[in-house]
C-alpha positions as CSV (number, residue, x, y, z in Angstrom):
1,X,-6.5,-3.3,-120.6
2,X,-7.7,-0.3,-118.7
3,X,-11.5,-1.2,-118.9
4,X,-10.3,-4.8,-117.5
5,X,-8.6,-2.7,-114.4
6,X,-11.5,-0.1,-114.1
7,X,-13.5,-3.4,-113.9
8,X,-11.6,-5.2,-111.7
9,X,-11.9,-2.1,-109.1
10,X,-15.9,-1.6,-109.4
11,X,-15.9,-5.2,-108.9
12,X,-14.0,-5.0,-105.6
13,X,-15.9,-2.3,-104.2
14,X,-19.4,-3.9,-105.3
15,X,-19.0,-7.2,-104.6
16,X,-18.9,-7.1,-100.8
17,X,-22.5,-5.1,-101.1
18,X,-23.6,-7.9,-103.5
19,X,-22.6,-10.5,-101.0
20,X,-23.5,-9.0,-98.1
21,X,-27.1,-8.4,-99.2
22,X,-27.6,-11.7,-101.0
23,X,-26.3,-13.6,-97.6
24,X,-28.7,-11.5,-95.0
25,X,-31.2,-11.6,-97.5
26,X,-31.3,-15.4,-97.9
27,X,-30.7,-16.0,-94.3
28,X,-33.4,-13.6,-93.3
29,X,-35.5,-15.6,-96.2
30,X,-34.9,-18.5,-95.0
31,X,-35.6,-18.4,-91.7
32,X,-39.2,-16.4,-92.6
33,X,-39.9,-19.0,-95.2
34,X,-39.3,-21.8,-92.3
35,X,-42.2,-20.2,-90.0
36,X,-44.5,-19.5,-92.7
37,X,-44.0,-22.7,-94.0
38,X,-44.2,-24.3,-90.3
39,X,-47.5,-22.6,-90.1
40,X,-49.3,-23.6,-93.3
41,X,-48.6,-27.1,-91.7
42,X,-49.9,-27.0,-88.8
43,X,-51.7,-23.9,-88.2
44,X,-55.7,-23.8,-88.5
45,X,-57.1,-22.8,-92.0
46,X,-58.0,-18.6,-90.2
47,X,-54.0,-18.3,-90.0
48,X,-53.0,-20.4,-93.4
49,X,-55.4,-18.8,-95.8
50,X,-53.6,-15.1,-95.3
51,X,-50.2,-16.9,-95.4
52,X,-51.5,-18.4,-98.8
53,X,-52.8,-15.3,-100.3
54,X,-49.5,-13.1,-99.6
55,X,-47.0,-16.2,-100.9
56,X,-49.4,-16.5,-103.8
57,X,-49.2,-12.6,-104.2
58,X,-45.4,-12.0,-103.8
59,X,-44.4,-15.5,-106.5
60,X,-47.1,-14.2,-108.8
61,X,-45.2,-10.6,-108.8
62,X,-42.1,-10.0,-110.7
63,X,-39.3,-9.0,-108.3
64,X,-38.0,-5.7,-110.1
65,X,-41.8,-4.6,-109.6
66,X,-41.8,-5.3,-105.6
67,X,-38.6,-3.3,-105.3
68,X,-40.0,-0.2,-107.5
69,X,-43.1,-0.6,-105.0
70,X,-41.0,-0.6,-102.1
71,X,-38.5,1.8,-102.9
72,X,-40.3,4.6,-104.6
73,X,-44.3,3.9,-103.8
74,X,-42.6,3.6,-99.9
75,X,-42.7,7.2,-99.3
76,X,-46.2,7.3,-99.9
77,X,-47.3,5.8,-97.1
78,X,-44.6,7.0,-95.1
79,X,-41.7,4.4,-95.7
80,X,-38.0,6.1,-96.8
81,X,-36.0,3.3,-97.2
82,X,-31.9,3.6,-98.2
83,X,-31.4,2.0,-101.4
84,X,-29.2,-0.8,-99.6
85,X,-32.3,-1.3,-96.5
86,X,-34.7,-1.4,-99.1
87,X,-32.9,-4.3,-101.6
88,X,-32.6,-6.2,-98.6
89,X,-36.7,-6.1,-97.5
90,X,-37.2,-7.0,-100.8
91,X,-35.2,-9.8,-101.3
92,X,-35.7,-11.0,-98.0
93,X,-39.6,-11.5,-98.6
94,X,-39.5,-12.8,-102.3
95,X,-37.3,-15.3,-101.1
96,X,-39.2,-16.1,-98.4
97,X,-42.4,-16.7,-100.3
98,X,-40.0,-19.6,-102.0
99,X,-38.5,-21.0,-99.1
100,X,-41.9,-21.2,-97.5
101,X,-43.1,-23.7,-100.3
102,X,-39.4,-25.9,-100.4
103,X,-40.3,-26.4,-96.4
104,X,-44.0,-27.1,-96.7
105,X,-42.9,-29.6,-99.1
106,X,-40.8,-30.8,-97.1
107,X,-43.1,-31.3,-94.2
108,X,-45.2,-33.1,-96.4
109,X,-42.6,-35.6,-97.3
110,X,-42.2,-37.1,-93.7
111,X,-43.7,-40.1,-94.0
112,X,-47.0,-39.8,-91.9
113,X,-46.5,-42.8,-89.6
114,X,-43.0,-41.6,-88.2
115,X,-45.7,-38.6,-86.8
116,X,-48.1,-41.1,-85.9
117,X,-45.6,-42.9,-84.1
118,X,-44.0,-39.3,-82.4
119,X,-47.3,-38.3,-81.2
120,X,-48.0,-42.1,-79.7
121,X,-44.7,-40.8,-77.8
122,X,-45.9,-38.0,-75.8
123,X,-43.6,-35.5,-78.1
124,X,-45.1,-32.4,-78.8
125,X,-45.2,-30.5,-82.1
126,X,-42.0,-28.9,-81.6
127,X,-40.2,-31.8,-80.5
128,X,-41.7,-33.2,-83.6
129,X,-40.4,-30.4,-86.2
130,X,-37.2,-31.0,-84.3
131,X,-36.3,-34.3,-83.6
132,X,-38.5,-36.2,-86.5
133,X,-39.0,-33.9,-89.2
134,X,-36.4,-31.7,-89.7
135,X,-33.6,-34.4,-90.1
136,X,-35.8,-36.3,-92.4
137,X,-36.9,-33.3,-94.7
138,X,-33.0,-31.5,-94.6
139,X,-31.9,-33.7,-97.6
140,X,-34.9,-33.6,-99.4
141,X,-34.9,-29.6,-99.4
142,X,-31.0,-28.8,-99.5
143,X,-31.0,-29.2,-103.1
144,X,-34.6,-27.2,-103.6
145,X,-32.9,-24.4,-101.5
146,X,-29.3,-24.6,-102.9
147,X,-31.3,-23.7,-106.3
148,X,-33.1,-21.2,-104.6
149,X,-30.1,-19.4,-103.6
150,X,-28.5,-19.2,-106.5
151,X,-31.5,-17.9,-108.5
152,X,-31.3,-14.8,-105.3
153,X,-27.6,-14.6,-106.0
154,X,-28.7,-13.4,-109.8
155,X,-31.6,-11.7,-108.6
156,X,-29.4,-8.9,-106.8
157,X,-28.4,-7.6,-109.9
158,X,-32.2,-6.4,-110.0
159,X,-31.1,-3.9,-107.2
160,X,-29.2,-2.1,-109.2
161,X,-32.2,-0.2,-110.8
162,X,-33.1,1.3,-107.7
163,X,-29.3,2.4,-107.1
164,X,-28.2,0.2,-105.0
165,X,-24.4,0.1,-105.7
166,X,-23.3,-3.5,-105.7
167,X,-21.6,-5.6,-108.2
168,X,-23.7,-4.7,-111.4
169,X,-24.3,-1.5,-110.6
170,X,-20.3,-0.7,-110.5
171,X,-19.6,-2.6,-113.7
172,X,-22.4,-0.8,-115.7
173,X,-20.7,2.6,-114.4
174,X,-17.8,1.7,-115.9
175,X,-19.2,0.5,-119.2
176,X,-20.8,3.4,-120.1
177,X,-18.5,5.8,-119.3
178,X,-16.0,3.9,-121.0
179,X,-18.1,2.8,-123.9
180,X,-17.3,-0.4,-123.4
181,X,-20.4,-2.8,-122.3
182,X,-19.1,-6.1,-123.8
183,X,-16.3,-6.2,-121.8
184,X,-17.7,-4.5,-118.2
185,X,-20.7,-7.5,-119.6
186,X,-18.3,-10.0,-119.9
187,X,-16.8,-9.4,-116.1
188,X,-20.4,-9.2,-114.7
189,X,-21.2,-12.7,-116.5
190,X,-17.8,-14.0,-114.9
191,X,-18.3,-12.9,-111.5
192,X,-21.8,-14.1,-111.4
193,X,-20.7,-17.6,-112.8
194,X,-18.0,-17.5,-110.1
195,X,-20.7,-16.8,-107.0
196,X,-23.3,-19.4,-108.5
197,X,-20.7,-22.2,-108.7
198,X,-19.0,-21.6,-105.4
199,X,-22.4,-21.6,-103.8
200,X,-23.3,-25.3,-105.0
201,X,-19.6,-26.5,-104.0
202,X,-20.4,-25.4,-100.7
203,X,-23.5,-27.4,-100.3
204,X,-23.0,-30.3,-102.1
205,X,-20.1,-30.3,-99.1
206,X,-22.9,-29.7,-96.6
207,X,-25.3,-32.3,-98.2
208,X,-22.3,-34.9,-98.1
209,X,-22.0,-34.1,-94.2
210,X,-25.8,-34.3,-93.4
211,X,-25.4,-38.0,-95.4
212,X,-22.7,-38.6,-92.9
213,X,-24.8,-37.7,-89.6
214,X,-28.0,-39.6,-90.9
215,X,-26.0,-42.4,-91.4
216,X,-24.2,-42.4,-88.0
């Protein structure tokens, strides 16, 4: 019963890290995915191609790699990053190398002649991505990025290699000084379970809504 207590505390006190780095991380993603994907849409090929080759270079990397680079080849070149600062960089920009692709596919879903029709209209691009695409391509994607988030939710367990003390970091301190990794295991497995399934409640309840206003 004690390990379940000594558990239950490292979980309180690494949660909120967990949470707070997975939410700025995927917001910060997200929104960096949006332009880069914006741009490989309509941007001329000088500008796509480097877009292309870092998005290529970041999916084609495993993630525990790109936070060793950043957090201990940073130095190097004169980057000292906190353990936290430094999770959150890298999460940010592997998930924005996905997000990029969900919204390019996205913008490649609109059916061509609601854009043919937009542009007969006088809109501009960004009244376009606005008014026409957007609304179009946010079911499409919602469940491409609820998926997305949930693999970032597991990925932050990654962080805990390079110290950062959230919610796996915690529980594996408790495990090994109490000898007991099943059960500090077992809570970790729990906890992430927990996180994943409350994220797709939440936006099957936002994908419901966005029914809702396309219908009205």
């Amino acid at each position: 019963m004690a390990v379940f207590s000594d558990s239950m505390v490292a979980a309180a006190r690494g949660l909120p890290v967990t949470l707070i780095i997975w939410l700025t991380a995927v917001a910060a993603g997200m929104a960096l995915g949006f332009a880069v994907g914006a741009l490989r849409f309509f941007a001329p090929r000088a500008v796509v191609w480097p877009l292309v080759a870092v998005v290529e270079v970041v999916r084609g990397t495993p993630f525990l790699v790109q936070c060793f680079l950043l957090y201990f080849g940073g130095p190097f070149i004169g980057i000292d990053l906190s353990p936290p600062l430094a999770g959150f960089l890298a999460l940010s920009v592997y998930g924005a190398a996905y997000f990029s692709e969900i919204f390019r596919a996205g913008f490649l879903a609109v059916p061509p002649a609601q854009l043919e029709a937009a542009r007969l209209l006088g809109l501009s691009r960004m009244q376009i991505v606005w008014r026409i695409m957007l609304p179009v391509m946010a079911l499409g994607v919602l469940p491409a990025l609820t998926n997305l988030a949930v693999i970032l939710i597991k990925e932050t367990a990654v962080l805990s290699i390079i110290t950062v003390p959230e919610f796996t970091f915690r529980l594996q301190a408790v495990g090994s000084a109490s000898f007991a990794v099943v059960e500090t295991t077992l809570v970790l497995a729990l906890g992430y379970w927990a996180l994943t399934e409350a994220t797709a409640f939440l936006a099957r309840r936002v994908e419901k809504r966005i029914e809702r206003a396309l219908a009205a």
